[in-house]
C-alpha positions as CSV (number, residue, x, y, z in Angstrom):
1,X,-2.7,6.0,39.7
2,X,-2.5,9.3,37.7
3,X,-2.3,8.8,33.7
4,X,1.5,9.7,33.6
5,X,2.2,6.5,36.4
6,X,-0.1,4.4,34.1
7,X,1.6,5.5,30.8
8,X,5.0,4.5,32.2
9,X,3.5,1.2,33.4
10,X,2.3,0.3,30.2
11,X,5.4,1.5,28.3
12,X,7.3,-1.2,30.5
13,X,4.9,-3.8,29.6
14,X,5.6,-3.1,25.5
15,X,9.4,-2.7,26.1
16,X,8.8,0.7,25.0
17,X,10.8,3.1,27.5
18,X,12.7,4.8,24.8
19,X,9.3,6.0,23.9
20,X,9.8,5.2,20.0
21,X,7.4,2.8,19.2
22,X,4.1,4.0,20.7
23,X,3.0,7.8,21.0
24,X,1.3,9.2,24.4
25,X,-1.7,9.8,21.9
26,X,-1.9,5.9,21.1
27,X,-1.0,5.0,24.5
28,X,-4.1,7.2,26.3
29,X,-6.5,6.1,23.5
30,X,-5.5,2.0,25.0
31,X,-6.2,3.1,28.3
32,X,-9.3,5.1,27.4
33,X,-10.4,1.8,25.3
34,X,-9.2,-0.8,27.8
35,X,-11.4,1.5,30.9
36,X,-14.1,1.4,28.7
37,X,-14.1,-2.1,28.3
38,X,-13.9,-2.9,31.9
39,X,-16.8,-0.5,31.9
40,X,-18.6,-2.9,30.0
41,X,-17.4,-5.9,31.7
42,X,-17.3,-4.8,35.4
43,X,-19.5,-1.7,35.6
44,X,-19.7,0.7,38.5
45,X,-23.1,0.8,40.2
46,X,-24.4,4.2,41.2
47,X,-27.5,5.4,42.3
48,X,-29.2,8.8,41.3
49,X,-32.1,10.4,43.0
50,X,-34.7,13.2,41.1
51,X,-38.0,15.3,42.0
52,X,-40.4,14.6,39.5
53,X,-41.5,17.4,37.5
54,X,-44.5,17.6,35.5
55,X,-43.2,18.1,32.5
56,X,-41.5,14.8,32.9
57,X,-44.7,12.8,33.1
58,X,-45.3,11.7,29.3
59,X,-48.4,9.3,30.5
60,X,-49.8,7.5,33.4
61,X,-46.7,4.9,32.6
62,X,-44.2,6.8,30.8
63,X,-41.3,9.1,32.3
64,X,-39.2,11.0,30.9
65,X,-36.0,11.1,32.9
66,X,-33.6,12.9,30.5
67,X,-33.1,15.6,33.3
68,X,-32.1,13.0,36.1
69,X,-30.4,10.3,34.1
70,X,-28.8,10.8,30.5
71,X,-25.8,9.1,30.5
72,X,-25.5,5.2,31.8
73,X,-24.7,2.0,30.7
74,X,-28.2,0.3,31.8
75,X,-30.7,0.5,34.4
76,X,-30.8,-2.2,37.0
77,X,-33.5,-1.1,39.7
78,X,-36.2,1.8,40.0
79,X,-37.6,2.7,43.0
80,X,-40.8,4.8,43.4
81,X,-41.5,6.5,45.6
82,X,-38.2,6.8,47.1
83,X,-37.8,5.9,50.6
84,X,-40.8,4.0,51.0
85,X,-40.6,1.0,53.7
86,X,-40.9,-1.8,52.2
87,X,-38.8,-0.5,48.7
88,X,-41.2,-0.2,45.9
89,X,-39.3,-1.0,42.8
90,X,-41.0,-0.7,39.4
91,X,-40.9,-2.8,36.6
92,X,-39.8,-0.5,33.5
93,X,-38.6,-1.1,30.1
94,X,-35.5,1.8,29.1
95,X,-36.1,3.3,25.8
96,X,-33.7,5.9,24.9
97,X,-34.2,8.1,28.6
98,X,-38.1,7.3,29.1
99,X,-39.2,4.7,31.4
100,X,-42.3,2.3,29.7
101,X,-43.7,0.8,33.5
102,X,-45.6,-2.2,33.5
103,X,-47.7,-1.3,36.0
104,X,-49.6,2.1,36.6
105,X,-47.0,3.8,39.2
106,X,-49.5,7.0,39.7
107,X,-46.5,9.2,39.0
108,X,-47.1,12.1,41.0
109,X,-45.1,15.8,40.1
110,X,-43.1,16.6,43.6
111,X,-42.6,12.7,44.6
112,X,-38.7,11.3,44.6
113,X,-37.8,8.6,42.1
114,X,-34.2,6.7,42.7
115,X,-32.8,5.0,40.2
116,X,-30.0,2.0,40.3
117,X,-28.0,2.0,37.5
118,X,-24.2,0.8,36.1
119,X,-22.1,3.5,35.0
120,X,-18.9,4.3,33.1
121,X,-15.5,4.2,35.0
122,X,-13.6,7.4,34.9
123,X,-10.4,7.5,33.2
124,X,-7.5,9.1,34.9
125,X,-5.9,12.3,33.8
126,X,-2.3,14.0,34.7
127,X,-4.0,15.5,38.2
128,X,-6.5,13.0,39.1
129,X,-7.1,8.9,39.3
130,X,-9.8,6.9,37.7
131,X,-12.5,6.8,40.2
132,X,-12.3,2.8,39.6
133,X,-10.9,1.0,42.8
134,X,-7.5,1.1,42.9
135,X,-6.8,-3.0,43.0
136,X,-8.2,-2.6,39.2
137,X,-5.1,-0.7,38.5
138,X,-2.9,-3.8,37.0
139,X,-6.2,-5.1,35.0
140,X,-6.1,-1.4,33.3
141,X,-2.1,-1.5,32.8
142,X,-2.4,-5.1,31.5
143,X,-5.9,-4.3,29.3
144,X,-4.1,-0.7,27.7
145,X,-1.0,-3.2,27.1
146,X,-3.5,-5.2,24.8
147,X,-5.5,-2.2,23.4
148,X,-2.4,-1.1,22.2
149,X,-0.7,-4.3,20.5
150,X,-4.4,-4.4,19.0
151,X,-4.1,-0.6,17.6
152,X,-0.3,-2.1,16.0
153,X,-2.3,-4.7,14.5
154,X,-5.2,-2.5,12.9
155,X,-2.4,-0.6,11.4
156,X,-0.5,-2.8,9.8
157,X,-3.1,-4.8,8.4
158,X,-4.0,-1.0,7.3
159,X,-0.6,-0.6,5.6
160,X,-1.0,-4.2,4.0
161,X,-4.2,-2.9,2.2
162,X,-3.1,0.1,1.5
163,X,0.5,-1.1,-0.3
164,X,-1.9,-3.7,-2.7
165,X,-4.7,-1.2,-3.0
166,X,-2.1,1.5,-4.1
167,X,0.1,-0.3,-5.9
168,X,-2.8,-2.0,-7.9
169,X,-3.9,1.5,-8.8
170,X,-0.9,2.4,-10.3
171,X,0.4,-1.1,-12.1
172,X,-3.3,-0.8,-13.4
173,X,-2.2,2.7,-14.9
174,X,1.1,1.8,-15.6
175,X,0.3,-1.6,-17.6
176,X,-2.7,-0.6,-19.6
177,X,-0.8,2.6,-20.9
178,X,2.6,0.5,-21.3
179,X,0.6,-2.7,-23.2
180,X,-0.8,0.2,-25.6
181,X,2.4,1.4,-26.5
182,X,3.6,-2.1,-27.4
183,X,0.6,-2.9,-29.4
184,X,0.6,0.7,-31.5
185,X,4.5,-0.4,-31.8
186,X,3.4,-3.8,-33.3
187,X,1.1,-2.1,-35.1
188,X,3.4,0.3,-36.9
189,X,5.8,-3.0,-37.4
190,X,3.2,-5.1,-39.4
191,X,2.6,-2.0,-41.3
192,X,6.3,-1.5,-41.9
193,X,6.4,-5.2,-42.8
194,X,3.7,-4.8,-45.0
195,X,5.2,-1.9,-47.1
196,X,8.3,-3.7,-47.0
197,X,6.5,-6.9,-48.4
198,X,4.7,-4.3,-51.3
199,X,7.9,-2.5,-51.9
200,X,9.1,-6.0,-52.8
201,X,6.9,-7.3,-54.9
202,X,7.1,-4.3,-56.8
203,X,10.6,-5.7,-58.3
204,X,9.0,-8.4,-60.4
205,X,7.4,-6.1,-62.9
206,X,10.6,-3.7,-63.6
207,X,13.6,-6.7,-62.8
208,X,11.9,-10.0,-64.5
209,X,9.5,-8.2,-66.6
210,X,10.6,-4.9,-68.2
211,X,14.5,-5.0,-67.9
212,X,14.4,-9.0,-69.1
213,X,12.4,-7.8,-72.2
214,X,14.9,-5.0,-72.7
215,X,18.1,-7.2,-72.5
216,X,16.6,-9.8,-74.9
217,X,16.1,-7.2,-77.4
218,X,19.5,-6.2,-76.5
219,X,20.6,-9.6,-77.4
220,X,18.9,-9.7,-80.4
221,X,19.9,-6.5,-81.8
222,X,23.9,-7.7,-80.8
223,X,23.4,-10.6,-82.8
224,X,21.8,-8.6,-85.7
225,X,25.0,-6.1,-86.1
226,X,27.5,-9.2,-85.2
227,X,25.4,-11.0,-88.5
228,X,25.7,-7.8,-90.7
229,X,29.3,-7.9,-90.2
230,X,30.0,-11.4,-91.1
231,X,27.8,-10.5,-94.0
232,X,29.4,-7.8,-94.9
233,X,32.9,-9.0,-94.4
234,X,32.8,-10.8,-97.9
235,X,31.9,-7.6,-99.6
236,X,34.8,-5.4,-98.4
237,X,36.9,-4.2,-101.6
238,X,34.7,-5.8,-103.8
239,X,33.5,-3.9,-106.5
240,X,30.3,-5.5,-107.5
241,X,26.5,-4.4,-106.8
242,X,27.3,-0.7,-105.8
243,X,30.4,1.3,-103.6
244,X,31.3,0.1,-99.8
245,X,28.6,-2.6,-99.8
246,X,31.0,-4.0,-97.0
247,X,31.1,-0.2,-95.1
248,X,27.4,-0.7,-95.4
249,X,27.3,-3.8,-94.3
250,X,29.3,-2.3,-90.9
251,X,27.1,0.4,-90.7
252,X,23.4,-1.7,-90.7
253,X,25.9,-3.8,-87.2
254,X,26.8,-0.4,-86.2
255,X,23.0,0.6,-85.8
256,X,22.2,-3.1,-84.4
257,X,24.5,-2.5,-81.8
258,X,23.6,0.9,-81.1
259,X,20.0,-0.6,-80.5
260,X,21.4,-2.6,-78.6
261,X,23.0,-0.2,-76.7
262,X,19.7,1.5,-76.0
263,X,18.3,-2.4,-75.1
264,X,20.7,-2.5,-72.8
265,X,21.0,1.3,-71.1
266,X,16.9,0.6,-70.7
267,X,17.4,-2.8,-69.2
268,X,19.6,-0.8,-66.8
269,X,17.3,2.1,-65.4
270,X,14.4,-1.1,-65.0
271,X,17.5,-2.7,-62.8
272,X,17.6,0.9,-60.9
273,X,14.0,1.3,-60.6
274,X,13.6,-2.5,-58.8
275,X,17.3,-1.4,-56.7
276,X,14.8,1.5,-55.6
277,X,11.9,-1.0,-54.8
278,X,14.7,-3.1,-52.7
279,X,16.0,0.2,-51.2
280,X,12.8,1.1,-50.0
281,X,11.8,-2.2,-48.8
282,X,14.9,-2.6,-46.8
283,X,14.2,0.7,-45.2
284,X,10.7,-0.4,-44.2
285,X,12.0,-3.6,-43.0
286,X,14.6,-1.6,-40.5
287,X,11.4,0.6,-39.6
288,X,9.7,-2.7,-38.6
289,X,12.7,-4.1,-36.7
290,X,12.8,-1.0,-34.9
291,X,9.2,-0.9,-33.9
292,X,8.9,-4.6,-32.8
293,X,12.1,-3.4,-30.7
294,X,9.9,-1.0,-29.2
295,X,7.2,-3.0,-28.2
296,X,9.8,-5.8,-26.9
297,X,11.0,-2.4,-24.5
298,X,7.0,-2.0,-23.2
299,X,6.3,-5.6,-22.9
300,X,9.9,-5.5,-20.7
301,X,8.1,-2.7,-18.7
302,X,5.2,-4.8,-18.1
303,X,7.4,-7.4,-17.0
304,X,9.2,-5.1,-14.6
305,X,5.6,-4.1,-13.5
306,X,4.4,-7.3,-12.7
307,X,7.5,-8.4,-10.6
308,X,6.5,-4.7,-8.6
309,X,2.9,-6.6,-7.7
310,X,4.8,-9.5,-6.3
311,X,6.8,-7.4,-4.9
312,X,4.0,-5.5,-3.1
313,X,2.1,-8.8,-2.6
314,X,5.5,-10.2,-0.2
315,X,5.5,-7.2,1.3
316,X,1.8,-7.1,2.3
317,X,2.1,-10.4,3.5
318,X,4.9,-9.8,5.8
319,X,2.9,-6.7,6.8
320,X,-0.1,-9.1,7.7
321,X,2.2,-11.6,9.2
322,X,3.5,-8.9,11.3
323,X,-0.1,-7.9,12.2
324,X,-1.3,-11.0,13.5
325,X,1.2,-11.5,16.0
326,X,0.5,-8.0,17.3
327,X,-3.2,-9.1,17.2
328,X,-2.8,-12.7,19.1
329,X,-0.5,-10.8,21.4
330,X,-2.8,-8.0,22.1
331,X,-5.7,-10.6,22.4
332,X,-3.9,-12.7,25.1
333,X,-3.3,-9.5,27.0
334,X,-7.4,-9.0,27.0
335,X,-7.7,-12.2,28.2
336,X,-5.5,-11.9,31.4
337,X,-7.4,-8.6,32.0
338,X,-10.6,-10.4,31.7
339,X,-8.8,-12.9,33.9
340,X,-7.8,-10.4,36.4
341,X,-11.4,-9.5,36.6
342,X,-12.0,-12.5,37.4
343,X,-14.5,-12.9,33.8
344,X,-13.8,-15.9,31.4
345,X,-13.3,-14.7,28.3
346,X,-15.4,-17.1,26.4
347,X,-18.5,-15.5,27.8
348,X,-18.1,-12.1,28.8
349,X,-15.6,-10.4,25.9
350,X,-18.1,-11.2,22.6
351,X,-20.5,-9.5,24.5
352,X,-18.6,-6.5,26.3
353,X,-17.3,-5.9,22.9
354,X,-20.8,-5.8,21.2
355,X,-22.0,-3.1,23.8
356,X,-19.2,-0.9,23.3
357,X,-19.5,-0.5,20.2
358,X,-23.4,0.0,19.9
């Protein structure tokens, strides 16, 4: 089958004919991935056959056999010389493209070496077929079918990380700067408060203090005049001890009073002076009210923050909910390939898997 015949088959598989969910990109790199598994799993056995050179003769029992063989999956048989009746076949140890023989081989420049080895299957492309046997068709279709739901998995379980990684990034931002501005709010409020407090206790001194002091001496110098005019009430129109002892007498209240007066108007600016203290105070005080009102506004925003994490927690989970059926689906799917192949999956896909990616 040609890639466009297998692209369609496996775009029936995932209910994908309307060709939304899956890109051709995605779906070729699950057929690439699923060939290269079978690759693993059911290799194809090939033979190669090389002159030896000279140059490829590192020792009496190492051979360098990057010019006839670099690109295999293992080795299973070498035979030198080629053609010999009965086969020779050597044993070697692979490392990297040198055969280590474990016997002298007396390698000899000009002689034929064959070498049995499993290759890679081919994938198809838009003009040609895989050069895997065509019954092995429906174990690609049904293999790509799994790589695919797989790649869905990886990427959701992607997106999962990626929304908590993110959005921990950001709340991280977000909630240190917004729990500073609520503490430099509450801050500023207990200074407020404590102005407020000092404004206040600076009443006493000028309200019980000074402006008490003044109105008693107020009080005392009402009385005084009140006493010199019932004194001098007696006196009025009497003509003994001097003129207008009872107009004097008036004038010593008239002076009392007026002291009084002066008791009084100073008891009054002390009264003003603690009005100020309360004025101020009461201002501070609104200043702290509004500050803790500002830090209950930041502390909301952490709140609001916090509900985003759970947010972006539920949504990660669905994500990875989401992501593990894709990745039981797609695993099922690998195991009726490996079925198909007539492999048990128990034994063979650890492995397969271990050499693909080494």
């Amino acid at each position: 089958m040609l890639l466009p015949e297998i692209i369609s088959a496996v775009r029936i598989e995932l209910q994908d004919t309307s060709e939304t969910l899956y890109t051709e990109e995605e779906l070729i790199r699950a057929i690439e991935k699923s060939i290269s598994l079978m690759s693993r799993l059911l290799p194809k056995r090939s033979f190669i056959e090389g002159e030896i050179e000279s140059d490829m003769i590192i020792s009496d029992r190492v051979l360098d056999i990057t010019n006839i063989l670099s690109d295999y999956i293992r080795i299973e048989k070498v035979e030198y010389p080629a053609d010999e009746e009965p086969p020779q076949f050597l044993t070697a140890d692979v490392i990297s493209n040198h055969l280590m023989f474990r016997t002298i081989p007396s390698l000899t420049t000009g002689d034929t070496i064959r070498i049995i080895y499993f290759d890679k299957w081919t994938p198809p492309t838009s003009t040609t077929p895989g050069n895997y046997p065509s019954h092995l068709n429906d174990a690609v279709i049904i293999g790509s079918v799994g790589q695919a739901l797989i790649f869905k998995a990886e990427k959701y379980t992607q997106e999962a990380v990626s929304i908590i990684v993110e959005d921990e990034a950001g709340v991280s931002a977000d909630f240190a700067t917004y729990m500073g501005y609520a503490k430099d709010a509450l801050d500023a409020a207990n200074a407020a408060f404590d102005a407020s407090l000092a404004s206040l206790s600076s009443i006493t001194t000028p309200l019980n203090t000074d402006a008490h002091a003044a109105l008693d001496c107020a009080e005392v110098a009402f009385l005084a005049g009140a006493q010199f005019l019932v004194d001098g009430t007696p006196h009025i129109n009497t003509a003994t001890r001097g003129d207008s002892v009872g107009q004097v007498y008036g004038q010593y209240g008239g002076v009392a009073v007026g002291i009084g007066n002066g008791r009084v108007s100073a008891a009054s600016q002390w009264i003003a002076t603690a009005q100020a203290f309360l004025d101020e105070s009461t201002r501070e005080s609104a200043a702290g009210n509004g500050y803790v009102m500002e830090a209950v506004q930041r502390l909301a925003m952490v709140d609001k923050l916090l509900e985003r994490v759970g947010d972006a927690e539920k949504t990660s989970a669905q994500l990875l909910d989401i992501a593990g059926r894709y990745l039981a689906s797609g695993q099922a799917k690998i195991n009726e390939m490996l079925a198909a192949l007539g492999l048990k999956a128990e034994m063979q896909l650890n492995r397969a898997e271990a050499a693909q990616h080494s």
